[in-house]
gemmi code that builds the backbone of each chain (N, CA, C; Angstrom):
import gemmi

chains = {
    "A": [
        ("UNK", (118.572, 62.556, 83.041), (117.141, 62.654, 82.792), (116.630, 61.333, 82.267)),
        ("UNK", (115.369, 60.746, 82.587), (114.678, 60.181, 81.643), (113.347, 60.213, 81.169)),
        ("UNK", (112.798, 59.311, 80.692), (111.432, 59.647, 80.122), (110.583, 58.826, 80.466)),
        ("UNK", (109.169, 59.587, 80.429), (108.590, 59.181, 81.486), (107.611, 58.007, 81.582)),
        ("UNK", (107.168, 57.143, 82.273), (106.549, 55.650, 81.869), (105.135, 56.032, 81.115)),
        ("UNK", (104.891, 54.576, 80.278), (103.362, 54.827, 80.039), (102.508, 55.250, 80.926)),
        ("UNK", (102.524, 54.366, 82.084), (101.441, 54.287, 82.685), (101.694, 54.344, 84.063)),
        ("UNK", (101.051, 55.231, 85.197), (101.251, 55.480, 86.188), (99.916, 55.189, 87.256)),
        ("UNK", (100.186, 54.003, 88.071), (99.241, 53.957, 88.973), (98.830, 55.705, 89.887)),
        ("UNK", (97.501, 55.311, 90.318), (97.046, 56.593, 90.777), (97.813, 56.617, 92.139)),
        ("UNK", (98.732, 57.289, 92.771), (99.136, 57.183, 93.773), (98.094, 57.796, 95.369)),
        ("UNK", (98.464, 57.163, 96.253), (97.562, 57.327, 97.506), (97.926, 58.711, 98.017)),
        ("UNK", (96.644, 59.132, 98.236), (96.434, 60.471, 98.766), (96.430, 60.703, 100.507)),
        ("UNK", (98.071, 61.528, 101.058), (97.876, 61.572, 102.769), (97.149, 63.097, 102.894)),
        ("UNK", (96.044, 62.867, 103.072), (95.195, 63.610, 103.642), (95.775, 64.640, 104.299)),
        ("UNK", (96.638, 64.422, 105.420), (97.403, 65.119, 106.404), (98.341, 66.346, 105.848)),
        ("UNK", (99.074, 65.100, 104.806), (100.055, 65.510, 104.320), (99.844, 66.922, 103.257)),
        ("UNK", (98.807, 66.774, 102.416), (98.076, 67.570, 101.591), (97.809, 68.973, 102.043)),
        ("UNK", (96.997, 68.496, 103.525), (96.753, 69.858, 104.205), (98.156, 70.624, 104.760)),
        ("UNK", (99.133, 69.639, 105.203), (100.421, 70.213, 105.271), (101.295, 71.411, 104.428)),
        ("UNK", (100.933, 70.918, 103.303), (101.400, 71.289, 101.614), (100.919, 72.750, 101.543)),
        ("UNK", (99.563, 73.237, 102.018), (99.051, 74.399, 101.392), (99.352, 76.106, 102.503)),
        ("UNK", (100.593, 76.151, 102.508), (101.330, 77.404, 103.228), (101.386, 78.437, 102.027)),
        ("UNK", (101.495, 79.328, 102.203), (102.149, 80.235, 101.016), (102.893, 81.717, 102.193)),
        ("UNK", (103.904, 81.981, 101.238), (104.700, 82.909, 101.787), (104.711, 84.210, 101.300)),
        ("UNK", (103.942, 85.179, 102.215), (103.749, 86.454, 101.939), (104.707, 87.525, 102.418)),
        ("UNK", (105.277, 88.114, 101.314), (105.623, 89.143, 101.588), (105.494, 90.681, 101.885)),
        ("UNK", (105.175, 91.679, 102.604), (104.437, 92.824, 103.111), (105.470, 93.747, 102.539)),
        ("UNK", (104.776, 95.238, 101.701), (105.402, 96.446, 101.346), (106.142, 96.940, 103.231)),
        ("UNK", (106.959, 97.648, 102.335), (107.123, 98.163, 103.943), (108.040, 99.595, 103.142)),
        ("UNK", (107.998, 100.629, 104.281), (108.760, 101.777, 103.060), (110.450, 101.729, 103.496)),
        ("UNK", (110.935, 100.947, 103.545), (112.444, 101.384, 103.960), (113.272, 100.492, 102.996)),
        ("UNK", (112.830, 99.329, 102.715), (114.215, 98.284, 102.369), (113.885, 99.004, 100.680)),
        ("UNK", (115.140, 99.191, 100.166), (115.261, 99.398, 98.786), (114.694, 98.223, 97.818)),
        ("UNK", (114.552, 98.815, 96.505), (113.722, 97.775, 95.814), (114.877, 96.554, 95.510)),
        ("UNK", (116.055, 97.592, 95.025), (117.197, 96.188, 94.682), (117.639, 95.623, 95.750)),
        ("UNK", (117.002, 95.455, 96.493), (117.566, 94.998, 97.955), (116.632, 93.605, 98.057)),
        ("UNK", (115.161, 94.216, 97.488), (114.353, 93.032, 97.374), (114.095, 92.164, 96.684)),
        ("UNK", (114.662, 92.819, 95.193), (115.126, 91.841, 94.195), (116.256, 90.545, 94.750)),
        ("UNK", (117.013, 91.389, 94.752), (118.116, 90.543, 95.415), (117.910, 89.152, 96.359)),
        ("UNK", (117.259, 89.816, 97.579), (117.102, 88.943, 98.670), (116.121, 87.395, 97.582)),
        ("UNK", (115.219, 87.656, 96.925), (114.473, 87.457, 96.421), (114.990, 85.966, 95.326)),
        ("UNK", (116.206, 86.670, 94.450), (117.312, 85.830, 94.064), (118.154, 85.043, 94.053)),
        ("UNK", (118.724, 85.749, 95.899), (119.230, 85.016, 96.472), (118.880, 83.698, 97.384)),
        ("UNK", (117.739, 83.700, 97.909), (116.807, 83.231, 98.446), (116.477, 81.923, 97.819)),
        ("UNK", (115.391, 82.160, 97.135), (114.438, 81.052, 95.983), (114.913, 81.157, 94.649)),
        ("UNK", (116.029, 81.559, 94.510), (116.797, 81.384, 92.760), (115.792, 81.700, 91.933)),
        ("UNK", (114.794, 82.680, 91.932), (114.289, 83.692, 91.149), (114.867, 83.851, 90.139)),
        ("UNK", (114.413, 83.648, 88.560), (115.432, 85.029, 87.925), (115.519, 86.568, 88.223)),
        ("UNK", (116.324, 87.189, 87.873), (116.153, 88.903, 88.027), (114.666, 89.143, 87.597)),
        ("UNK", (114.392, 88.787, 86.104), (112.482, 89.269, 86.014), (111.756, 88.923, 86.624)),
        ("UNK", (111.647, 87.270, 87.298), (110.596, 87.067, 88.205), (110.917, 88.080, 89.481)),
        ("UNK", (111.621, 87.807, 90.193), (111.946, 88.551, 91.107), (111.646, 90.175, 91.344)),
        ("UNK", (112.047, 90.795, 90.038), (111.627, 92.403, 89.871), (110.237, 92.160, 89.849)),
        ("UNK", (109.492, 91.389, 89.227), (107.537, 91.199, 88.966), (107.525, 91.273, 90.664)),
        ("UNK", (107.909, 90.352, 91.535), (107.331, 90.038, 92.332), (107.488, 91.182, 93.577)),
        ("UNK", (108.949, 91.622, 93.250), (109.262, 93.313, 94.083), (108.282, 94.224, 93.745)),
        ("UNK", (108.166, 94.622, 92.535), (106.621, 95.707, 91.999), (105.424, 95.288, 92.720)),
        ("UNK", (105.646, 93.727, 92.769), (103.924, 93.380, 93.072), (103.469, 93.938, 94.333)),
        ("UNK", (105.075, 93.556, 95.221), (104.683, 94.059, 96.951), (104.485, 95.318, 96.852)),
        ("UNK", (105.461, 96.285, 95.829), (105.658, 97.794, 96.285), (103.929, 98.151, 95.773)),
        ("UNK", (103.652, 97.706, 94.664), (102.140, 98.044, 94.189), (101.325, 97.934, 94.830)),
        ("UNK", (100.924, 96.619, 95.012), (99.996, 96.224, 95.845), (100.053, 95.543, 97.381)),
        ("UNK", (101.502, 95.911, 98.009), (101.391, 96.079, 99.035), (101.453, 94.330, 100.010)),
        ("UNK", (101.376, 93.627, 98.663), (101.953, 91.828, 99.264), (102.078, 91.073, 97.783)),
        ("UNK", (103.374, 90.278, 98.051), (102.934, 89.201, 97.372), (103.272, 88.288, 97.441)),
        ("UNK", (102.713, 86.467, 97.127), (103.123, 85.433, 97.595), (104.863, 84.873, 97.065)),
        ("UNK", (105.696, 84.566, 97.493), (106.952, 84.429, 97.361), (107.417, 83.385, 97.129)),
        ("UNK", (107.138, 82.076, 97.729), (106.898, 80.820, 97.840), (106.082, 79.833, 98.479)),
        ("UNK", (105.769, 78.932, 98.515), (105.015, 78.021, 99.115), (105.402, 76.515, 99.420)),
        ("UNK", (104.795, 75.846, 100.273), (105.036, 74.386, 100.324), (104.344, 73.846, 101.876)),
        ("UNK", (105.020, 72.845, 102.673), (104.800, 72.327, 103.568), (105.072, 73.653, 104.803)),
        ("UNK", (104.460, 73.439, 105.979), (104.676, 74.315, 106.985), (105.901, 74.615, 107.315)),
        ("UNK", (106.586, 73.450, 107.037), (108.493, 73.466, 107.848), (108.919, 74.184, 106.569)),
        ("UNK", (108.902, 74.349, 105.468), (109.202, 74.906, 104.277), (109.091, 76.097, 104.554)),
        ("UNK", (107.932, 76.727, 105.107), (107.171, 78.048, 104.642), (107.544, 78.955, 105.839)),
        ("UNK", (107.575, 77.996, 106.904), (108.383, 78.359, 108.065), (109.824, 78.989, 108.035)),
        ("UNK", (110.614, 77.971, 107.515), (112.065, 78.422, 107.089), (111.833, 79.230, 105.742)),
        ("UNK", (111.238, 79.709, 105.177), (111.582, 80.629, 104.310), (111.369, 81.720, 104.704)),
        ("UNK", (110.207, 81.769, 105.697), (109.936, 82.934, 106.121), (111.141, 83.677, 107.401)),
        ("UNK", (111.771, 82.622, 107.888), (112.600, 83.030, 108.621), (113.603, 83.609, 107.992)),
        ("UNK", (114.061, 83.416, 107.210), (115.123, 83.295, 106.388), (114.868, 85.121, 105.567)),
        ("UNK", (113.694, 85.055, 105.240), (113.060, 86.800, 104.755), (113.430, 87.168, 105.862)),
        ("UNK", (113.263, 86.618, 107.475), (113.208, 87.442, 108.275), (114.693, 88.145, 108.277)),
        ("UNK", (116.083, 87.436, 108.425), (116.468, 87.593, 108.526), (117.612, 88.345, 108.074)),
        ("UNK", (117.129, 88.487, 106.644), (116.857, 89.546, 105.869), (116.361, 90.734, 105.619)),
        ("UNK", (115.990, 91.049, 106.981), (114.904, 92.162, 106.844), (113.743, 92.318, 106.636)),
        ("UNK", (113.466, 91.613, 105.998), (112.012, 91.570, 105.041), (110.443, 91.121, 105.559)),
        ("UNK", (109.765, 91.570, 105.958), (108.149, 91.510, 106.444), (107.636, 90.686, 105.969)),
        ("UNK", (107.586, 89.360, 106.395), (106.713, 87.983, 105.965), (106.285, 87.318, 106.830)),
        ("UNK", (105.024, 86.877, 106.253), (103.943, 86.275, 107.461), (103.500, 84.926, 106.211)),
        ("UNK", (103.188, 83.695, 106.945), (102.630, 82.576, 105.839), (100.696, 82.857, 106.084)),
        ("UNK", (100.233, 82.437, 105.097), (98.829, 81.767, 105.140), (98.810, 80.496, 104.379)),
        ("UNK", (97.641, 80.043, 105.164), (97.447, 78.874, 105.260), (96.290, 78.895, 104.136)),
        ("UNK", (96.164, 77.993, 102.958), (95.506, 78.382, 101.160), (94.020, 77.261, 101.523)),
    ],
    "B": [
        ("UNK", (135.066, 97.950, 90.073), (134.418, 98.425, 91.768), (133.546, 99.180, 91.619)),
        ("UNK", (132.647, 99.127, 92.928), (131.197, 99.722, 92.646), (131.224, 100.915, 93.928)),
        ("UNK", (131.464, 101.940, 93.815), (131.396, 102.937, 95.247), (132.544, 102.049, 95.658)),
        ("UNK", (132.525, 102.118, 97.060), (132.805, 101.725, 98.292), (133.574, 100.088, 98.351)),
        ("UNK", (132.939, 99.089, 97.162), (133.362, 98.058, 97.070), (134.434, 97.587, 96.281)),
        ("UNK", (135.694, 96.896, 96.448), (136.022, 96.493, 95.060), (136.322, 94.528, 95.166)),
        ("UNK", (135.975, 94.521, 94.189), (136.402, 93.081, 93.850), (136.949, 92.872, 93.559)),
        ("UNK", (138.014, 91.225, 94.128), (139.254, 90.850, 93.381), (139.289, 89.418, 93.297)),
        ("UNK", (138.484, 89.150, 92.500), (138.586, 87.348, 92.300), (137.244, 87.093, 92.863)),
        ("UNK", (137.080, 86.174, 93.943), (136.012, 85.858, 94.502), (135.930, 86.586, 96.009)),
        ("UNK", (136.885, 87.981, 96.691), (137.038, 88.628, 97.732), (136.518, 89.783, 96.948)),
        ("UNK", (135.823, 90.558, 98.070), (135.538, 91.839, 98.115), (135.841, 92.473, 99.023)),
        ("UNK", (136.347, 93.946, 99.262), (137.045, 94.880, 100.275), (136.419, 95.748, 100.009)),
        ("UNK", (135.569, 96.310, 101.335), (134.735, 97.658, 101.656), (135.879, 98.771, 102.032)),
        ("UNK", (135.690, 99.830, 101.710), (136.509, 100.905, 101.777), (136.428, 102.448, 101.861)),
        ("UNK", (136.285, 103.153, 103.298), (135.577, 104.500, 103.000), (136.757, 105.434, 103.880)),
        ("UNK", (136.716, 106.626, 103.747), (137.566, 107.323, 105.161), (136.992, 106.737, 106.523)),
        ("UNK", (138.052, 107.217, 107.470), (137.883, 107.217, 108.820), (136.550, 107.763, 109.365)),
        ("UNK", (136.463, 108.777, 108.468), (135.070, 108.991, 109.991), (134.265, 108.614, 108.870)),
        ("UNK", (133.688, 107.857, 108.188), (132.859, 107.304, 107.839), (132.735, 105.890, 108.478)),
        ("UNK", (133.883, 105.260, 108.607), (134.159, 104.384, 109.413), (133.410, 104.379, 110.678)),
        ("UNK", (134.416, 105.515, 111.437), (133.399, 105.890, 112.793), (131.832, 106.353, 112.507)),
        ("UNK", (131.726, 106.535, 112.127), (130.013, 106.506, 111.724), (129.499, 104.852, 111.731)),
        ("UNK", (130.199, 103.981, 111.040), (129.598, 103.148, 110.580), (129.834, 102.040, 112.098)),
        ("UNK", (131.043, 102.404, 112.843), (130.949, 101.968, 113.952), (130.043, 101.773, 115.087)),
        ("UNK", (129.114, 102.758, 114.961), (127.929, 103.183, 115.614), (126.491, 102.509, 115.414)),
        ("UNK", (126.598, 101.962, 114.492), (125.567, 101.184, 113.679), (124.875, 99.814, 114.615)),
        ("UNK", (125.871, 99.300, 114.963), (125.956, 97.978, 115.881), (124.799, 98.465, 117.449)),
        ("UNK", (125.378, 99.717, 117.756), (124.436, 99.637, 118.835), (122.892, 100.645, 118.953)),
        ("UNK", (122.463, 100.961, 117.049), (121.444, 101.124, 116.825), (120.655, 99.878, 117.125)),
        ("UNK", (120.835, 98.579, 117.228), (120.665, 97.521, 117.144), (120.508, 96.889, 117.986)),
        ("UNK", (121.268, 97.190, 119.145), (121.273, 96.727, 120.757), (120.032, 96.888, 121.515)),
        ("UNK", (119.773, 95.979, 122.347), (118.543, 95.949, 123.649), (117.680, 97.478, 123.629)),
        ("UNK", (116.921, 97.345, 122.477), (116.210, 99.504, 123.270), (116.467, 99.861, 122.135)),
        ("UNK", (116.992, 99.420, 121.285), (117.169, 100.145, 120.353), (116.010, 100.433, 119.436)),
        ("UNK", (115.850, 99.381, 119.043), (114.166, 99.000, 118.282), (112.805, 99.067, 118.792)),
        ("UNK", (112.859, 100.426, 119.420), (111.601, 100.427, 120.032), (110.953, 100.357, 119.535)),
        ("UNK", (110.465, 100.658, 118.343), (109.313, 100.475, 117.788), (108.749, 98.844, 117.381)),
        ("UNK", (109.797, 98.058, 117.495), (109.446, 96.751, 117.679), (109.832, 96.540, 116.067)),
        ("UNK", (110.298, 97.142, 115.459), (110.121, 96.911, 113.466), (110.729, 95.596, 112.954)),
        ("UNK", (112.001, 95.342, 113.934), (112.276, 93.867, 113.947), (111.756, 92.712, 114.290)),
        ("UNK", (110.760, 93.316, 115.266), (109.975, 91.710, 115.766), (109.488, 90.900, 115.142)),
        ("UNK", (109.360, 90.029, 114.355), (108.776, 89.555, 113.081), (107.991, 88.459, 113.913)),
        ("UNK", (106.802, 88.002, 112.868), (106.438, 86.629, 113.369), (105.567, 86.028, 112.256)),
        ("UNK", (105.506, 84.838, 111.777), (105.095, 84.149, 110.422), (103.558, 84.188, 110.761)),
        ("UNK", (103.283, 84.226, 112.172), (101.856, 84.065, 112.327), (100.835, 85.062, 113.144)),
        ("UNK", (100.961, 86.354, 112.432), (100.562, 87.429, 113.512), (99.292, 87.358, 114.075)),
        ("UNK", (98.101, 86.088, 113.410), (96.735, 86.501, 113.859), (96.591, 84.925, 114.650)),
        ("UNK", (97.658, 84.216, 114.527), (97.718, 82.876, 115.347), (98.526, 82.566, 116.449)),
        ("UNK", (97.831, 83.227, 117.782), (98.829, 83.209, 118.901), (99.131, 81.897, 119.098)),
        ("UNK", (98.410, 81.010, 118.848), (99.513, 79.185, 119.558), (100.414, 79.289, 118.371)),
        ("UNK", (100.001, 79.188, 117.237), (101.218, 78.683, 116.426), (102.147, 79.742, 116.237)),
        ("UNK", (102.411, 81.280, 117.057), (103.088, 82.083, 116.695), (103.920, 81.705, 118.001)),
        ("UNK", (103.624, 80.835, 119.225), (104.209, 80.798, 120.206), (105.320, 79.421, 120.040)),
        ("UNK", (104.293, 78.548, 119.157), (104.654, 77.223, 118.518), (106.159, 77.807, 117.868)),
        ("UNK", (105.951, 78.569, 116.984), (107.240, 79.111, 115.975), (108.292, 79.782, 117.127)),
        ("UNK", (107.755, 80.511, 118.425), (108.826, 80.777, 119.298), (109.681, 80.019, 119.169)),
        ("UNK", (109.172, 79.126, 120.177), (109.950, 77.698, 120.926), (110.401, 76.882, 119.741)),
        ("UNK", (110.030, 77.188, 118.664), (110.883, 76.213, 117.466), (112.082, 77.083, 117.351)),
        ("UNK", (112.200, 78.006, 116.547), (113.375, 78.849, 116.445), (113.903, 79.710, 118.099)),
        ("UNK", (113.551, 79.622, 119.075), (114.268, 79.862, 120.126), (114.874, 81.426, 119.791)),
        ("UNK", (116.141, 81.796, 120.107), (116.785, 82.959, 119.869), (117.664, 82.791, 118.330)),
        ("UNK", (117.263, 81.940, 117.748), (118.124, 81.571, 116.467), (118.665, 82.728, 115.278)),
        ("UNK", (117.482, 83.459, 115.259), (117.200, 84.868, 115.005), (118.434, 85.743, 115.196)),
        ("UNK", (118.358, 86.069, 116.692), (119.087, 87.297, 117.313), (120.634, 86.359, 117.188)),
        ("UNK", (120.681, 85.079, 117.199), (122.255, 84.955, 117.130), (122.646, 85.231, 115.484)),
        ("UNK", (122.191, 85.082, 114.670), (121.913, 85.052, 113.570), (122.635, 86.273, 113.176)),
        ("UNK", (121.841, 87.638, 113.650), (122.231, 89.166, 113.862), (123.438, 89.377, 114.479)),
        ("UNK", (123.543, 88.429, 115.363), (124.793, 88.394, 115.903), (126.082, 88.799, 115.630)),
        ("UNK", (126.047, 87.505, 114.673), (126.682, 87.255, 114.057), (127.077, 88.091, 112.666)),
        ("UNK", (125.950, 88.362, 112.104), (126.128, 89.519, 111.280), (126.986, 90.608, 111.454)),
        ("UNK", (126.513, 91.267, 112.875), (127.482, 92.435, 113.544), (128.880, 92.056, 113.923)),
        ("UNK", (129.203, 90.718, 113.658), (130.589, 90.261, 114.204), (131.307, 90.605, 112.595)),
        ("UNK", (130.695, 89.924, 111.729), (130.998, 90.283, 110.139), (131.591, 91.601, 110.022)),
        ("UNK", (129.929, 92.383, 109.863), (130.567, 93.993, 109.863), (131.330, 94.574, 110.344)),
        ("UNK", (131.768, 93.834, 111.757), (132.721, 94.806, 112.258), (134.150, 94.406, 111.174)),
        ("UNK", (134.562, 92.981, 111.309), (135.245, 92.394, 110.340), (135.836, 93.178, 109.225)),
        ("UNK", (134.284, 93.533, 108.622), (134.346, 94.197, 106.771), (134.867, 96.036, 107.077)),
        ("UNK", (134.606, 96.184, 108.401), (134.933, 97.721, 108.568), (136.318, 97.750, 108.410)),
        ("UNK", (137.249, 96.999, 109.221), (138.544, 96.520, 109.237), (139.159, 96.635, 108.320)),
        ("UNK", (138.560, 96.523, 107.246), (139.148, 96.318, 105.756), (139.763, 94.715, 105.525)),
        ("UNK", (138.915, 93.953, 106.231), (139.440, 92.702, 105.526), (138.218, 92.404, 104.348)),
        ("UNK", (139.525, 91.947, 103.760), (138.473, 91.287, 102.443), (138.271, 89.836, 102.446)),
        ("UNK", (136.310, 89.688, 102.038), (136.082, 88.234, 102.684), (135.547, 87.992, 101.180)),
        ("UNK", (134.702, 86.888, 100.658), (133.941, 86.169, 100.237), (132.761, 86.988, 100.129)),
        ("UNK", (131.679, 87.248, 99.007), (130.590, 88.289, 99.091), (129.782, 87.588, 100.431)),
        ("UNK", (129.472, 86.554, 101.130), (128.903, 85.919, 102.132), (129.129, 87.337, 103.339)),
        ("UNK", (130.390, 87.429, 103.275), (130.706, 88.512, 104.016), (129.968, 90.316, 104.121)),
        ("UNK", (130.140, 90.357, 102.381), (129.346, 91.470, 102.216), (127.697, 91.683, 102.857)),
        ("UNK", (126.989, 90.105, 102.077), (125.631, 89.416, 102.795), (125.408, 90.206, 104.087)),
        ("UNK", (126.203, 90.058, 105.150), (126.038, 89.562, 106.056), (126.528, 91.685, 106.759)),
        ("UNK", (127.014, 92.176, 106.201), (127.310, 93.406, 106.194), (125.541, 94.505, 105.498)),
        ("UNK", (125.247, 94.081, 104.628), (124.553, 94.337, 104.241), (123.128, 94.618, 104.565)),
        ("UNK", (122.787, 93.432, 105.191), (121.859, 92.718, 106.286), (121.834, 93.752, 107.232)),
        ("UNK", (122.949, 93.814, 108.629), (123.079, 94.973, 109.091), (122.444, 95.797, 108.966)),
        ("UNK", (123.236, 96.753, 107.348), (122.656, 98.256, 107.341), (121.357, 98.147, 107.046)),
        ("UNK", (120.615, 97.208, 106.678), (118.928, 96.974, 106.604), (118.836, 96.950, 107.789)),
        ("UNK", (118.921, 96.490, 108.657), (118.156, 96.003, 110.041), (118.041, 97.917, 110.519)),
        ("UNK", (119.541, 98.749, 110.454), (119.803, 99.790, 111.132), (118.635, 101.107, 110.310)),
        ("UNK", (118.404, 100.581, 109.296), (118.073, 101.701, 107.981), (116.281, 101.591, 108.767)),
        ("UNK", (116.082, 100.098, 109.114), (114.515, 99.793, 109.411), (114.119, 100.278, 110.852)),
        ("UNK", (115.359, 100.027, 111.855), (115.194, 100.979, 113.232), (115.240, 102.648, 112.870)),
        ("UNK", (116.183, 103.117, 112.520), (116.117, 104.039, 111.944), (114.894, 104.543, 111.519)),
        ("UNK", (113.898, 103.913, 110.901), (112.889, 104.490, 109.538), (111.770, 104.442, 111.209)),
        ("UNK", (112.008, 103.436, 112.458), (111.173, 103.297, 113.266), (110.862, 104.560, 114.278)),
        ("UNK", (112.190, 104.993, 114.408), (112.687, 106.187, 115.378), (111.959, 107.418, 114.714)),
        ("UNK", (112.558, 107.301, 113.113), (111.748, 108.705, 112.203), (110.524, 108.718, 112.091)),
        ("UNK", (109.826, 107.800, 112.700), (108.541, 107.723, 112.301), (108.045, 107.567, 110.948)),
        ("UNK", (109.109, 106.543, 110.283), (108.578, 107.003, 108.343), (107.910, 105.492, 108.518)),
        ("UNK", (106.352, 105.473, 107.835), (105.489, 104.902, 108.399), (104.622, 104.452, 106.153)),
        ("UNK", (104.981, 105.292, 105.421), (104.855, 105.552, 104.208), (105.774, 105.471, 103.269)),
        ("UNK", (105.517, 104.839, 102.028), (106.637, 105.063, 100.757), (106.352, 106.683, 100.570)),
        ("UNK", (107.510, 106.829, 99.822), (108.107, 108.376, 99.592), (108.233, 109.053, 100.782)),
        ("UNK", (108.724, 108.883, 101.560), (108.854, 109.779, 102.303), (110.565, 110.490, 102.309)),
        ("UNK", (111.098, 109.544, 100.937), (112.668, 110.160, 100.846), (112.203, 111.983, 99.859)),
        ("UNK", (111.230, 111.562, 98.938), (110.496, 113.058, 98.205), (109.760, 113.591, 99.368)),
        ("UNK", (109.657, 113.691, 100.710), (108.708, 114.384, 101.121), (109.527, 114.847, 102.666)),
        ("UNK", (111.194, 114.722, 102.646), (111.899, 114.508, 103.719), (112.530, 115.238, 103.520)),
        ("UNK", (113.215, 116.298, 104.325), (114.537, 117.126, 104.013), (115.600, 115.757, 104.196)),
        ("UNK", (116.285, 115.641, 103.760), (117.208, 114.532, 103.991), (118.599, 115.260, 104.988)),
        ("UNK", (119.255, 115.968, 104.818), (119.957, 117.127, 105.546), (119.723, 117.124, 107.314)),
        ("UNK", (118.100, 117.304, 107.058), (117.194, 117.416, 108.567), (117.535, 117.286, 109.650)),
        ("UNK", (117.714, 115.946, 109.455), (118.027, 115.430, 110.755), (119.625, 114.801, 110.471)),
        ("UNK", (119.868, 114.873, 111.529), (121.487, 113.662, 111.196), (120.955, 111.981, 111.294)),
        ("UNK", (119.784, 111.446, 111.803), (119.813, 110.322, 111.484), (119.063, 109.829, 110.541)),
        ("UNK", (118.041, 111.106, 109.767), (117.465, 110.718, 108.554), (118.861, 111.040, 107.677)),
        ("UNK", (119.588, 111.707, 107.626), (120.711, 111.610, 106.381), (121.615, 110.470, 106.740)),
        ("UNK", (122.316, 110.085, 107.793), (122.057, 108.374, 107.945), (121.593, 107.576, 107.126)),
        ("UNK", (120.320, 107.385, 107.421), (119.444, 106.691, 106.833), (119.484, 106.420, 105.167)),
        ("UNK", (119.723, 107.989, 104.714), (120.064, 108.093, 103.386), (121.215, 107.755, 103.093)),
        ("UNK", (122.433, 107.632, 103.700), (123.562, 107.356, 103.084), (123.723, 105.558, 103.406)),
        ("UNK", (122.996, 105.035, 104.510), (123.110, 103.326, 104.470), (122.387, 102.937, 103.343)),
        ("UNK", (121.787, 103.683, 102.800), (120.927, 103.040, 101.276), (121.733, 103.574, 100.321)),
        ("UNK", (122.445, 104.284, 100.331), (123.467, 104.282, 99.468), (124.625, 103.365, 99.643)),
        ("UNK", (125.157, 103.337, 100.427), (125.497, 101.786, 100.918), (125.082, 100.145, 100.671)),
        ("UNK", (123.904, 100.051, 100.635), (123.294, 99.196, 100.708), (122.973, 98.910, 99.227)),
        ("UNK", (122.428, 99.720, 98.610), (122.362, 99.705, 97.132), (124.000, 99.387, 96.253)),
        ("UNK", (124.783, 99.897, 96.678), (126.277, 99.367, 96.079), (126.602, 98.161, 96.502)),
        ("UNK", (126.179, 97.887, 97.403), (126.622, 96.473, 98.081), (125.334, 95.465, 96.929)),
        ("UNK", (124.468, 96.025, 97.035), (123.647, 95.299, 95.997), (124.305, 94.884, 94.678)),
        ("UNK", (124.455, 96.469, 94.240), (125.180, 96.039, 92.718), (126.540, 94.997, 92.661)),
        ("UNK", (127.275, 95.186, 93.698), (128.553, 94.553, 93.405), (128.263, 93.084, 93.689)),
        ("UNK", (127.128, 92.574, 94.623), (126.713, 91.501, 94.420), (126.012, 90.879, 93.451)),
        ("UNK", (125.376, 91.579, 92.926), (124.506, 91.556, 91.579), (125.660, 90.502, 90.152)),
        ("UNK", (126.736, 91.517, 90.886), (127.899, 91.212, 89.493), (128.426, 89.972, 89.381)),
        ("UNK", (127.980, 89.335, 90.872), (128.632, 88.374, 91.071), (127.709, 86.964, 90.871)),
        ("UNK", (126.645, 86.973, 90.572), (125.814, 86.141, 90.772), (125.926, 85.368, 89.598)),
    ],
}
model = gemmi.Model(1)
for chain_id, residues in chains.items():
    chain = gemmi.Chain(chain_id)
    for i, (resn, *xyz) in enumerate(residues, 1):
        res = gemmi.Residue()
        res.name, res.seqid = resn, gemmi.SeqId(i, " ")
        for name, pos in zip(("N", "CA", "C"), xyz):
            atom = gemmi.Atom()
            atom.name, atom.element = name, gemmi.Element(name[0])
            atom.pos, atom.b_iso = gemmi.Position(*pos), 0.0
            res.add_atom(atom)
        chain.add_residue(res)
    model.add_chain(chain)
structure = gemmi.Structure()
structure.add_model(model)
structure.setup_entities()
């Protein structure tokens, strides 16, 4: 680790890149996959702790979605595949 | 050991009678061409964006279905009684989700609760259904233990 400088020029903003950045990864209730199934995947996945992970299992079973992760398209892409392949009902939007 | 699983170091060995076995043999071609009519597997990251859902085709190709493939090559593996690495279990596990979700497609279970609102007995492939989540849930825990 170290610590961090005084002073940091403002770094340049890629426009492109920015809009790239704003995916988020939704996950959809669905009635079959068990909840510890979604914890799990969830854990296993994005290294969740068990509590985030259980919040974010309730959130889908409650309300039926919730965002899982986010980042660049190729990110949000492969994560979502990766739910897929898992079982799990995920679609990205674009924020 | 958790049900069905036991652990020994960093290997785990699945373990049930024979005709549970043969039951579980059967699983693989819930899964096959026709099986999934209801489409419950078809997934796609972009359901209301046909270019970029066609875009995501041609990126991942069949990557997917070998993926499953491969899974079912596992399970058959873990039926065997060899003991692998929990990767193995993963990949066993996976499976009985994919079969539990065709399954839930065939039953028409379309709603949560429908295990309180189901004779489970009923049918032979809704009690299926119920016993791969019993399955599936032990395979959970014993992975759980391991994490």
């Amino acid at each position: 680790m170290t610590i961090a400088p005084d002073r940091v020029d403002q770094p340049e903003v890629d426009e492109d890149h920015e809009t790239a950045r704003s995916w988020q990864v939704v996950v959809w209730n669905d009635p079959v996959n068990l909840m510890s199934y979604v914890v799990w995947v969830l854990r296993k996945l994005f290294g969740h702790s068990k509590e985030k992970s259980t919040r974010l299992m309730l959130q889908v079973h409650n309300e039926g979605r919730a965002i899982v992760s986010s980042g660049p398209l190729e990110k949000a892409e492969l994560d979502c595949h990766r739910l897929h392949h898992h079982g799990l009902w995920a679609t990205l939007e674009q924020t | 050991m958790t049900g069905p699983f036991t652990v020994s170091g960093d290997r785990i060995t699945f373990s049930v009678g024979d005709d549970e076995k043969d039951v579980l043999r059967s699983v693989p071609t819930l899964l096959e061409i026709g099986g999934d009519a209801e489409g419950r597997l078809d997934y796609t990251p972009h359901p209301d964006d046909e270019e970029a859902a066609t875009r995501y085709r041609d990126l991942v190709g069949d990557d997917l279905a070998q993926m499953r493939r491969a899974d079912q090559a596992t399970f058959e593996m873990v039926l065997d009684g060899e003991s692998g690495p929990p990767e193995t279990i993963e990949a066993f596990m996976r499976v009985i989700g994919e079969a539990r979700i065709v399954l839930a497609g065939r039953l028409g279970i379309e709603d949560d609760g429908w295990e309180s609102e189901m004779d489970m007995q009923a049918d032979p492939e809704l009690a299926l259904l119920g016993w791969l989540g019993y399955l599936q849930d032990a395979a959970v825990e014993t992975l759980s233990e391991l994490f």
